[in-house]
C-alpha positions, 0 to 999 in steps of 0.5 A: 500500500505504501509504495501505492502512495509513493508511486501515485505522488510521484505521477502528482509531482511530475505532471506539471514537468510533462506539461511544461515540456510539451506546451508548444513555443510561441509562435514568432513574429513575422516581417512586413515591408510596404511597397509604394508605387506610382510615378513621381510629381513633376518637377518643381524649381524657383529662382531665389537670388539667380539661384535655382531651388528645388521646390518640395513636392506638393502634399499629398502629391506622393505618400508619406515619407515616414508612417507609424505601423500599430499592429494588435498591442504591439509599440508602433513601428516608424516606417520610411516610404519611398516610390518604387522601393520595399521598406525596412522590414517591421515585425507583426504578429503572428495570426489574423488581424489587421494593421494600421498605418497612421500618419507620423504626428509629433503630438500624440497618434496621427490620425490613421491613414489606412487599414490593411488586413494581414495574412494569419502566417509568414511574411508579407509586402502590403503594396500601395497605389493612389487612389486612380479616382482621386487626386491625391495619396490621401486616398490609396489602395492596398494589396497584400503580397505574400513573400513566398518567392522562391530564387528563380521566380518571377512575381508580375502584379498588375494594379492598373484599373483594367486588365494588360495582355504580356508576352513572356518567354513566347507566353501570351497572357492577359493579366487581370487587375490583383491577380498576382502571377508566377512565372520562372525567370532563369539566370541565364542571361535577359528575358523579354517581356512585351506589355500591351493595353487593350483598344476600345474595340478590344485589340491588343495596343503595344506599350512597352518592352521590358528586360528582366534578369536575375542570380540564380539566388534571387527573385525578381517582382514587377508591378504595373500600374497607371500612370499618373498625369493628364497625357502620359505618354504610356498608360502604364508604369511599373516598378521593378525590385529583385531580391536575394529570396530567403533561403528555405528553412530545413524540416523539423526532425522527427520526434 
């Protein structure tokens, strides 16, 4: 009876151990980066005692140059923002929610600015674009991107209001407005792309040639979208980012 006892207490006392061997880690956090893209205002310059200044550009004319990122409970993040460039990376929680971009304000919370909702898993690029019914980044759109590329890949977003016909490797395709598409783009010297718009009467209207090339390392992101202005010589822009792709991370052994 006694060794009973003995037995069963010590059951009691290593319980606690066992759950806390098998409690599962916490999930780490993820890595967001914001690509904001769009063409440039014009430029602006005034003559001040025979000296030419560059004057800045007007507000609201490009985003903002800095944002604060608040996700969930976690202390916001100041970001910096440019045309046509991915930003520093800012961890976000893991799971599903939302995040707010809120303009940079020295007294307090800036009033937010936008609200983009957040895959529940792995990194991402929130990809943003004005408005193309507004006059300004006071009204901008949002796309989330997942950063899943792998080395050798070739991302092609179009943001534009309606839908781009590419030639790619001798691949017709017509690429409708936030459908990203993934295509392989080798190391092995220049690829070609042709981008065409549609006429009213739905032909196909040449635009623009495009050439792409990357490291057997990296992956390579093209982004289309409208061109701004009342009379720009093309309808579409793009921007183009390659990047080293994240080296894939080795399986978890068995237990």
């Amino acid at each position: 009876m006694g060794r009973r006892r003995i037995f069963a207490l010590g059951l009691l006392l290593a319980a606690p151990l066992i759950a806390q061997e098998e409690a599962p880690a916490p999930t780490p956090p993820r890595e967001m980066r914001i690509l904001p893209v769009g063409d440039h205002p014009p430029f602006r310059q005034e003559i001040r005692g025979g000296v030419r200044y560059e004057l800045p550009a007007p507000p609201w004319s490009i985003p903002p140059r800095q944002v604060e990122v608040v996700a969930a409970a976690e202390k916001p993040a100041l970001v910096r923002l440019t045309l046509g460039r991915p930003s520093e990376p800012v961890a976000v929680p893991a799971g599903p929610g939302s995040v707010s971009l809120r303009e940079k304000s020295t007294s307090g919370p800036g009033p937010q600015w936008l609200r983009v909702r957040k895959p529940e898993a792995g990194d991402f690029l929130v990809v943003l674009w004005r408005d193309p019914s507004a006059s300004s980044w006071k009204s901008a759109r949002a796309l989330v991107l997942p950063s899943d590329a792998p080395a050798g890949s070739l991302t092609i977003l179009n943001i534009a209001p309606g839908p781009v016909a590419l030639i790619y490797r001798g691949e017709k395709i017509v690429l409708r407005p936030n459908r990203p598409l993934r295509k392989a783009l080798p190391a092995r010297g220049p690829a070609g792309l042709q981008l065409a718009t549609f006429r009213k009467d739905g032909s196909p209207e040449p635009r623009l040639s495009i050439s792409l090339e990357q490291q057997s390392d990296e992956r390579t992101c093209l982004v289309l979208y409208r061109s701004d202005g009342h009379d720009p010589r093309t309808p579409v822009g793009y921007t183009i980012f390659r990047e080293r792709a994240p080296v894939p991370s080795a399986p978890a052994p068995p237990s």
